[in-house]
C-alpha positions in Angstrom: 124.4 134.2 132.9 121.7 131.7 134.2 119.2 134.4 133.8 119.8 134.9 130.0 119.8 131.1 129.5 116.8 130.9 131.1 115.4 134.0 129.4 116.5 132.2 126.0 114.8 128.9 126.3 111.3 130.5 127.5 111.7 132.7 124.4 112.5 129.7 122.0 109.9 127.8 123.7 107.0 130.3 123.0 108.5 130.9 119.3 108.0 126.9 119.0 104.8 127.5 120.1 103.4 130.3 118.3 105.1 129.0 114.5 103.5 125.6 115.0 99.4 127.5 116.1 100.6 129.5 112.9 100.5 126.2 110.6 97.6 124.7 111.9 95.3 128.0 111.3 96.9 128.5 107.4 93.8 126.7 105.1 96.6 126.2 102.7 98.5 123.6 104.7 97.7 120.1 104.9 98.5 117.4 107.8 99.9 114.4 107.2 97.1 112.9 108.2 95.2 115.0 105.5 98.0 114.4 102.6 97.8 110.5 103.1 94.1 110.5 102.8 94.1 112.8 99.8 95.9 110.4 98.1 94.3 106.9 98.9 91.1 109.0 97.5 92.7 110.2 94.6 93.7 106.6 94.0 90.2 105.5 94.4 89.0 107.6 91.9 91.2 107.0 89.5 90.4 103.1 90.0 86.7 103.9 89.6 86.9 105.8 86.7 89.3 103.2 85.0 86.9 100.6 85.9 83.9 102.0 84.4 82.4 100.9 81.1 81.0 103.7 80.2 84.0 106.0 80.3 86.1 103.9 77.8 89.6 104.6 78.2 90.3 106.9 81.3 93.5 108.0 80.6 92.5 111.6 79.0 90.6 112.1 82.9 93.0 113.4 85.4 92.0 113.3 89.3 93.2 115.8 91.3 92.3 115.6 95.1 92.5 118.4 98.0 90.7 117.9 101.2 88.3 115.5 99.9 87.2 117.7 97.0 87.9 115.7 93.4 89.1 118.0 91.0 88.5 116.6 87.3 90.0 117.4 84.2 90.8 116.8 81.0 89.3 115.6 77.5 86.5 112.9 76.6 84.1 111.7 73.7 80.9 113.6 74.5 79.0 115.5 77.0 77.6 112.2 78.5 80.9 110.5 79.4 81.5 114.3 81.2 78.5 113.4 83.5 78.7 110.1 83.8 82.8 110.6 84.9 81.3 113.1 87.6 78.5 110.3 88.6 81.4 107.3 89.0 83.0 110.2 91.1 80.2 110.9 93.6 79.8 107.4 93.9 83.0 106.8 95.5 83.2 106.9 99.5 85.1 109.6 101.1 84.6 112.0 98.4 83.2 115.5 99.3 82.8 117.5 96.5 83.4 117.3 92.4 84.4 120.1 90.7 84.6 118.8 87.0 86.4 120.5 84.4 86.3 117.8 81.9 85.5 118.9 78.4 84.3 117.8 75.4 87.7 116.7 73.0 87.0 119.1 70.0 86.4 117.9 66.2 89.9 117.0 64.8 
């Protein structure tokens, strides 16, 4: 009976082991660590683009942030607020990458 208790733990113990390797490796996972900074980014950029005069109102921009990569979309004015929104986001520390998907608010 020792044996198979033995046997049991050493078997949960490697399963332990090999399910949290497993997590780590998968691109599609994020720490913690990697979720809380996400978000104090995503906040940043959303205060930045608020902040700018150039944008107008900001509210029509949404910020989407994933491993330091700032994911715009949404509606704006004109092509120049599109570039400048992508300018105010590469100006913010901690940012690795815009992808902007912003677009131009069509003709009502």
């Amino acid at each position: 009976m020792t044996f198979l208790k033995l046997f049991g733990a050493v078997m949960v113990a490697v399963s332990l082991g090999l399910s949290a390797c497993a997590s780590k490796d998968d691109p599609s996972k994020r720490s913690t660590g990697e979720f809380s900074s996400d978000a104090a980014l995503n906040a940043k950029v959303k205060t930045a683009i608020a902040k700018d005069a150039g944008l107008g109102s900001a509210s029509a921009i949404n910020v989407n942030t994933y491993r330091g990569v700032v994911q715009l979309s949404g509606f704006v004015d004109s092509q120049d607020k599109i570039k400048r929104a992508e300018e105010v986001v590469r100006s913010v520390e901690g940012v690795q990458r815009v992808e902007n998907g912003v677009k131009v608010r069509p003709a009502s």
